[in-house]
Phi, psi and omega in degrees: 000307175296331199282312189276001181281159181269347161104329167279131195262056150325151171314288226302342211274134175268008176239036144239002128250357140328283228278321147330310166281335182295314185313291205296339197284308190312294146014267152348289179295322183286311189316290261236002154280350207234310184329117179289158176294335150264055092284358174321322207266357205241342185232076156311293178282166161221125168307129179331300201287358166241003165288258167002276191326303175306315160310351189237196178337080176264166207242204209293323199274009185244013169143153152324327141222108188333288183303305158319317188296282179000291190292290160354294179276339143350279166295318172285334179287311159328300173313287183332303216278352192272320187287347171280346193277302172336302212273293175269354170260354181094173185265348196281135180291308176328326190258014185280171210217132150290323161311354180261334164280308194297041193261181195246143181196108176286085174240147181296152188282339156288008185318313144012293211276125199299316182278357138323258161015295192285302175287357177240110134292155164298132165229134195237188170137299235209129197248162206246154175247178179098173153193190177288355171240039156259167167293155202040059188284124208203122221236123159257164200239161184287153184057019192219022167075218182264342224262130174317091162295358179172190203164146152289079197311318165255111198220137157227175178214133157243141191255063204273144195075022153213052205293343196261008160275011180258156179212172208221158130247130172228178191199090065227001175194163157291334182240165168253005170267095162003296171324329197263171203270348183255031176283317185235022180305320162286348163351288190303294169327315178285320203279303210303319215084004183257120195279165192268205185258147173221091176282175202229297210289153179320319207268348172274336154305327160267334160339303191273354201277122195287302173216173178248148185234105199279135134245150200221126161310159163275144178283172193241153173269000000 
């Protein structure tokens, strides 16, 4: 699966999600070869770029004899991340999906609190292609499992002297009221990449525009 692959971690592609997971098993394993046993608990993580390193031409901090220890935890992370992929992904491999690990979920930051909760529902649904060291990136965090934790939330393209040629992604809607039908409308647009229209001049605006909304002080004596 990896060897033909091309290497774009698509929603759709099932051998970018082997390989997610083969990333975090990898992790796991250097971390836990390289890590002294009182530091384990203070050195969670390993930076990409020192995960690589260690992948490559190896030296002295992964066993007595480098390159074996390597190919070894290699091979065993492998193992690890394919019976985990079988286990949340099912066994036939044709049908693994990254999006289906990879999904996206909007919840208010104050969610904690149930009557929060309750009035911003979570939007949810719909799983994501990417990570964190792509273009449209959306990055998961340790301990949180697969699920998109964050992202290039905001993008524009301007168009200057054609303003109305500009276009935008944002996340996760146009209005923040729950009520309104534009609460998670960029939602599809954002997993998708498809950017939107962000108009600009009075007369393209009033064009699209469904209603207005007046606030008029109260007068004062």
């Amino acid at each position: 699966m990896l060897s033909g692959w091309n290497a774009h971690l698509d929603a759709d592609s099932a051998p970018a999600a082997l390989f997610e997971l083969l990333w975090g098993e990898l992790g796991d394993w250097m971390l836990a070869a390289v890590v002294p046993a009182q530091a384990k608990a203070l050195v969670t993580e390993i930076a990409a770029s020192e995960l690589l390193r260690l992948l490559g031409p190896p030296d002295a901090p992964i066993g007595a004899a480098p390159a074996a220890a390597r190919d070894a935890l290699f091979d065993a992370a492998l193992v690890s991340a394919w019976n985990r992929a079988r286990q949340e992904l099912g066994p036939d491999p044709s049908q693994w999906r990254w999006a289906r690990l990879h999904q996206v979920r909007i919840e208010h930051p104050l969610s904690r609190i149930p009557a929060i909760a309750a009035a911003f529902p979570a939007i949810e649904d719909a799983g994501s292609g990417g990570d964190g060291y792509t273009v449209m990136a959306r990055w998961v965090s340790p301990g949180q499992g697969w699920r998109t934790t964050g992202g290039a939330s905001y993008l524009q393209v301007i168009d200057v002297g054609a303003w109305d040629n500009s276009v935008i992604l944002n996340l996760p809607g146009q209005s923040n009221d729950p009520r309104s039908p534009h609460y998670r409308d960029h939602y599809a647009p954002w997993i998708a990449g498809d950017m939107l229209p962000m108009l600009f001049s009075r007369a393209a605006v009033e064009a699209q525009a469904e209603r207005r909304t007046v606030l008029q002080p109260e007068a004062r004596s």
